[in-house]
Backbone as ProteinMPNN parsed JSONL, in Angstrom:
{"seq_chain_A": "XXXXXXXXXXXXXXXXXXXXXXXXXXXXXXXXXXXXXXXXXXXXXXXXXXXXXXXXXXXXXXXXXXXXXXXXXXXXXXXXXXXXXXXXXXXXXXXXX", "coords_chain_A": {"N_chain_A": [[102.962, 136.636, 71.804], [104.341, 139.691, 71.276], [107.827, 140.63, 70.465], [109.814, 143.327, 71.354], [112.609, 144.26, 70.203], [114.311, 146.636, 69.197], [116.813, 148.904, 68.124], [118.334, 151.771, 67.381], [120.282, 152.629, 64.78], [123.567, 152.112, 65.527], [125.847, 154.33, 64.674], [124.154, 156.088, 64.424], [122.953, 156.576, 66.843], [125.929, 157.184, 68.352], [125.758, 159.892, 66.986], [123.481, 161.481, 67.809], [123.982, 161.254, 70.675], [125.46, 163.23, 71.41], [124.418, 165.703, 71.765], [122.529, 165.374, 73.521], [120.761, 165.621, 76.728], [119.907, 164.056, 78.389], [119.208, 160.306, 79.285], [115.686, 158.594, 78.928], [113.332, 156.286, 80.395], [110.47, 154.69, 79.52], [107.167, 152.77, 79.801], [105.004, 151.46, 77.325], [102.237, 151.434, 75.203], [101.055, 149.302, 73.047], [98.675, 149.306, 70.534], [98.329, 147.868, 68.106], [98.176, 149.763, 66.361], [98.583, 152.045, 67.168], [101.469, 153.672, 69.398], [101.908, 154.038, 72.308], [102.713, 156.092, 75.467], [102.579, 155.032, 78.795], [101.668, 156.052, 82.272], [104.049, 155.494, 84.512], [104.498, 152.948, 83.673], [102.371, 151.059, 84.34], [100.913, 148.024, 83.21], [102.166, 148.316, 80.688], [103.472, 146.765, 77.681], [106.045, 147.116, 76.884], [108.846, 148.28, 77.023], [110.667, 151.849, 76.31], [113.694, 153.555, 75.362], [114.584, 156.562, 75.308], [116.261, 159.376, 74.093], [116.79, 162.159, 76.032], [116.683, 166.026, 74.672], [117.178, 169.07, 75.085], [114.772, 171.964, 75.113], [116.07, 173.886, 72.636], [117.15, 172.07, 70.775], [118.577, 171.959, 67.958], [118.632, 170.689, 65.473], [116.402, 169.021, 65.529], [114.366, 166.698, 63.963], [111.695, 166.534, 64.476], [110.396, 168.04, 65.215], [109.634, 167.639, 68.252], [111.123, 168.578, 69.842], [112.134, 167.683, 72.597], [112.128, 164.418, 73.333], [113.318, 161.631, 71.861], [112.352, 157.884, 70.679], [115.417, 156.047, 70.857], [115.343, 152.842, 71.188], [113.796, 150.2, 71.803], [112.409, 147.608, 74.45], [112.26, 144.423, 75.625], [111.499, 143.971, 78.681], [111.317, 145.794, 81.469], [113.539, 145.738, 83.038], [115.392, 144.677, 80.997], [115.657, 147.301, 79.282], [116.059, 149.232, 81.059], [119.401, 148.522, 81.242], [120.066, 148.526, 78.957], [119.919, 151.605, 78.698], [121.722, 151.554, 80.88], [124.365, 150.955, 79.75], [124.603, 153.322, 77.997], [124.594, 155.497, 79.379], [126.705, 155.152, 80.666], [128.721, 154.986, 78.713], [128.239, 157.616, 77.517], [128.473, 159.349, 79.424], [125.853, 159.987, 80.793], [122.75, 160.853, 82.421], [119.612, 158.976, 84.37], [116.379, 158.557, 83.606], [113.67, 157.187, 84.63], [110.374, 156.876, 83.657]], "CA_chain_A": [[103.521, 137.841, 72.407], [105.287, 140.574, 70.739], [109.171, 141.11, 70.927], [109.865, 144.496, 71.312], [113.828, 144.141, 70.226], [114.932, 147.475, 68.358], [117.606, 149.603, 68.765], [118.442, 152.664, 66.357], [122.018, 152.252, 64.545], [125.072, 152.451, 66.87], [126.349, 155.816, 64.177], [122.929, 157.207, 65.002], [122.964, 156.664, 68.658], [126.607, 157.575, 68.842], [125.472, 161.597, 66.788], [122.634, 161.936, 68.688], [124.634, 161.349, 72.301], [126.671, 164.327, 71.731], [123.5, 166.466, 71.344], [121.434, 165.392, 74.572], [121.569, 166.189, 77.848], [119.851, 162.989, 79.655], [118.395, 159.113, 78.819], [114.932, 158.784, 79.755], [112.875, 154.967, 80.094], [108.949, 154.841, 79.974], [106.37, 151.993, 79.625], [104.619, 151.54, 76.814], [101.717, 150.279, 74.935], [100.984, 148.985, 71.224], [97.525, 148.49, 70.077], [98.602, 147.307, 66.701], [97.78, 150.885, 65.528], [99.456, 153.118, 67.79], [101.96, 153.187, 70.248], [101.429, 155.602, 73.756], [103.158, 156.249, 76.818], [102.129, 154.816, 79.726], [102.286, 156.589, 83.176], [104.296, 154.437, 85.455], [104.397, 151.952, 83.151], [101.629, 150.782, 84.552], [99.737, 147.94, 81.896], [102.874, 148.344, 79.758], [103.723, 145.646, 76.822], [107.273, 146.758, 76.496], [109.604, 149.471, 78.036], [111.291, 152.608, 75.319], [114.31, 154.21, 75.805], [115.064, 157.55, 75.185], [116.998, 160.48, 74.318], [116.234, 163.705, 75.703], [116.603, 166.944, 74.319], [116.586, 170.76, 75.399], [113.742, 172.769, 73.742], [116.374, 174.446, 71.98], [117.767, 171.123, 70.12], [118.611, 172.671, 66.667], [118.584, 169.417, 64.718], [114.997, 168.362, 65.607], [113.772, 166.359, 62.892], [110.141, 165.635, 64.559], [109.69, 169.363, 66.065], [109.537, 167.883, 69.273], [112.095, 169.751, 71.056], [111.973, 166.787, 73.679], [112.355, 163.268, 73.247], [113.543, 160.992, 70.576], [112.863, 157.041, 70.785], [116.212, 155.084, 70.388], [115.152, 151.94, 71.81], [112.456, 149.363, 72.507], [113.075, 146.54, 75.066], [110.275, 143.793, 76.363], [111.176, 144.088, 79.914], [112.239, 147.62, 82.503], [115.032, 144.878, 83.54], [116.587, 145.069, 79.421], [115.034, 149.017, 79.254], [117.262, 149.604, 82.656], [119.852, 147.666, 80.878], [120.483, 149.584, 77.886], [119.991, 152.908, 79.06], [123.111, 152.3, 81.578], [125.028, 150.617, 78.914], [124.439, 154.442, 76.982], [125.234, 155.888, 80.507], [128.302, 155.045, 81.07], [129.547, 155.347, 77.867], [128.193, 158.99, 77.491], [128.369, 160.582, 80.75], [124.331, 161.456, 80.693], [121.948, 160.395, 83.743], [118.642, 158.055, 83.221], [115.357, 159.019, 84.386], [112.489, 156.444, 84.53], [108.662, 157.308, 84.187]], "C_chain_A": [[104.541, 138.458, 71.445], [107.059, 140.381, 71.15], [109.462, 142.193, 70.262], [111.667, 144.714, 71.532], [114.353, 144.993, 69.101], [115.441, 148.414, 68.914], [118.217, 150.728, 67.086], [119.972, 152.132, 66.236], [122.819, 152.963, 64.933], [125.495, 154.067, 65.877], [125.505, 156.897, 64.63], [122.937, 157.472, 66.095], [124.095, 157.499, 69.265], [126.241, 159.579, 68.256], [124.558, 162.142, 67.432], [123.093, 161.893, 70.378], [125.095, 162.882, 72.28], [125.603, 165.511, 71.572], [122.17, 166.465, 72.766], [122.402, 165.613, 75.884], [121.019, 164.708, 79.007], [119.351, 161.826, 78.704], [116.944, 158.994, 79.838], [114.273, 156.776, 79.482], [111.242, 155.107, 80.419], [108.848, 153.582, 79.289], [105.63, 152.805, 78.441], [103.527, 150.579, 75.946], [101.192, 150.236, 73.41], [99.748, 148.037, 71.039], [97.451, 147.856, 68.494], [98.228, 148.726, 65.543], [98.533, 152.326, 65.444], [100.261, 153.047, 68.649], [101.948, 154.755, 71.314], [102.01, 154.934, 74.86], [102.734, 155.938, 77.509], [102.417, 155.428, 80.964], [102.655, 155.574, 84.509], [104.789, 153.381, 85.321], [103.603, 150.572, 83.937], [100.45, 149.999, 83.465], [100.968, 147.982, 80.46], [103.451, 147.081, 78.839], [104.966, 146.231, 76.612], [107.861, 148.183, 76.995], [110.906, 150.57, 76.641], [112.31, 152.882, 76.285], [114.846, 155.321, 75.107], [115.79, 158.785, 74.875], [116.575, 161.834, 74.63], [116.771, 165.129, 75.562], [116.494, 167.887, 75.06], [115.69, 171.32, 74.528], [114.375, 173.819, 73.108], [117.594, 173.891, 70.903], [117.819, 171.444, 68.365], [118.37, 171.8, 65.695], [117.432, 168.468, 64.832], [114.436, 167.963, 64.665], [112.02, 166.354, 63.115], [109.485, 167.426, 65.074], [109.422, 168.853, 67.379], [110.118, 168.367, 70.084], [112.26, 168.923, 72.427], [112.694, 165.388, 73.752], [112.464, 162.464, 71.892], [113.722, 159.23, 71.242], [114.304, 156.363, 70.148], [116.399, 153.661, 70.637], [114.123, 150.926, 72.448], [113.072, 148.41, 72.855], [111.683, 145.661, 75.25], [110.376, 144.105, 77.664], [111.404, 145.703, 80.463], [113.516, 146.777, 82.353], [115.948, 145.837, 81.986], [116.355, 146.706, 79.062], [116.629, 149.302, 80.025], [119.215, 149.256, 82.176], [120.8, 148.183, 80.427], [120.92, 150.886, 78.169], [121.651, 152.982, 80.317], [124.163, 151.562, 80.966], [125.712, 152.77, 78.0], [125.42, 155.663, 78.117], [126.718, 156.353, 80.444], [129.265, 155.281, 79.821], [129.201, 157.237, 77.329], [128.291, 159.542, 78.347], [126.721, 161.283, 80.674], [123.373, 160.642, 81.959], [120.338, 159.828, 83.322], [117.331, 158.547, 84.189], [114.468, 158.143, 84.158], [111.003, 157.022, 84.741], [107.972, 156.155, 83.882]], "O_chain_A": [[105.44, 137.806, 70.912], [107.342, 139.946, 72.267], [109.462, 142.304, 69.036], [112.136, 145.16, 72.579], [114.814, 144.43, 68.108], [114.983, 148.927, 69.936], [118.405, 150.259, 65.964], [120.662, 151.524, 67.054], [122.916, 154.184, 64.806], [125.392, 155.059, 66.599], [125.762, 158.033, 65.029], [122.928, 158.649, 66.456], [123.908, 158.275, 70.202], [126.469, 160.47, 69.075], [124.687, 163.333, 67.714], [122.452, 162.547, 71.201], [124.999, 163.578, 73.291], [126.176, 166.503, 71.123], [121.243, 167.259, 72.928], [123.6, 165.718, 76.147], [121.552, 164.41, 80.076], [119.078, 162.092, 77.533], [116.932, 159.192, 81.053], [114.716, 156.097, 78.555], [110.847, 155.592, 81.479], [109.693, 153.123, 78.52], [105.521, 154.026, 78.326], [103.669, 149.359, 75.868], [100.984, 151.263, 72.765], [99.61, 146.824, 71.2], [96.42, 147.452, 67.956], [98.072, 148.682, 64.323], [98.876, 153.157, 64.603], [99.998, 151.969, 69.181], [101.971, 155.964, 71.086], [101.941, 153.752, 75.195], [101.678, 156.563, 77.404], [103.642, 155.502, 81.065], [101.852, 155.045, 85.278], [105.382, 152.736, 86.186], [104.067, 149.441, 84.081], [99.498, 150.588, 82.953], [100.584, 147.684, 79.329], [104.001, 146.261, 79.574], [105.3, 145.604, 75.607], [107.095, 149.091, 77.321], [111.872, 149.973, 76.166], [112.231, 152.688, 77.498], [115.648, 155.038, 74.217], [115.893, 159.37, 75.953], [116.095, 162.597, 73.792], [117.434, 165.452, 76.549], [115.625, 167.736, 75.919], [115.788, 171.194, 73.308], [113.663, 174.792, 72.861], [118.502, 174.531, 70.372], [116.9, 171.017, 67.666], [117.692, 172.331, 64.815], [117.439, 167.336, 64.348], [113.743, 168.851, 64.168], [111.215, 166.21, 62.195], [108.309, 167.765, 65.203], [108.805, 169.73, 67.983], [109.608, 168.627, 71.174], [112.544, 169.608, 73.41], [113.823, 165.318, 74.237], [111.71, 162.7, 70.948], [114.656, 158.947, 71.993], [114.302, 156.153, 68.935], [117.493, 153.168, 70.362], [113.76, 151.022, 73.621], [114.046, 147.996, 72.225], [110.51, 146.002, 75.1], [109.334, 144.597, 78.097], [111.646, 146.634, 79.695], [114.432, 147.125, 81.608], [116.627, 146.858, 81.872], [117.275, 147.18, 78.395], [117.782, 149.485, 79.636], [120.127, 149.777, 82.817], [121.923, 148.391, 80.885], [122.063, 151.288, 77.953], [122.382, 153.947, 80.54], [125.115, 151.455, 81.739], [126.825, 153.165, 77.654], [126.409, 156.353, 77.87], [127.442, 157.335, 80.274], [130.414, 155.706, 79.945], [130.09, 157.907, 76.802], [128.167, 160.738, 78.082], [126.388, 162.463, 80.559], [123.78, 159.496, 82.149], [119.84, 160.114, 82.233], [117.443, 158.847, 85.377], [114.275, 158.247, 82.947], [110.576, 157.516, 85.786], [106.764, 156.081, 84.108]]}, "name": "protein", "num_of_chains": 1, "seq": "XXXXXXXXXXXXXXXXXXXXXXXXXXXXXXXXXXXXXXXXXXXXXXXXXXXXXXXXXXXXXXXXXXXXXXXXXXXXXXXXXXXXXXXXXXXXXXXXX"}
């Protein structure tokens, strides 16, 4: 079994806080090729977490105007975990899909 234990660096996490407006947590799954969203997390091998964006995030490196992973966990539990660790120290609200 995989361990899905990465977390972007605390300088990064802390410049990108001041730039979003929520934390989001989805299931996810890794065929050794690709990695895709799951809905529900339904079938999921490990749980992301989040930053999300307004579609008018000026500093978009990826062009998505949306979401940026900062976070892979193995369980929701450590997902759930993190994200209100980020919470509480930013003032931003967590949304699970």
């Amino acid at each position: 079994m995989a361990t899905y234990e990465w977390t972007e660096e605390s300088a990064e996490i802390t410049r990108l806080a001041s730039q979003v407006d929520a934390i989001e947590i989805a299931g996810c799954t890794d065929d050794g090729d690709a990695t895709e969203w799951v809905s529900d997390g339904v079938g999921a091998d490990f749980w992301s977490v989040y930053f999300h964006f307004t579609p008018e995030w000026p500093a978009d490196p990826n062009g998505l105007a949306g979401a940026m992973c900062i976070a892979d966990r193995d369980t929701l539990e450590q997902a759930r975990a993190y994200a209100a660790e980020l919470s509480a120290a930013h003032g931003l609200t967590v949304t699970e899909y």
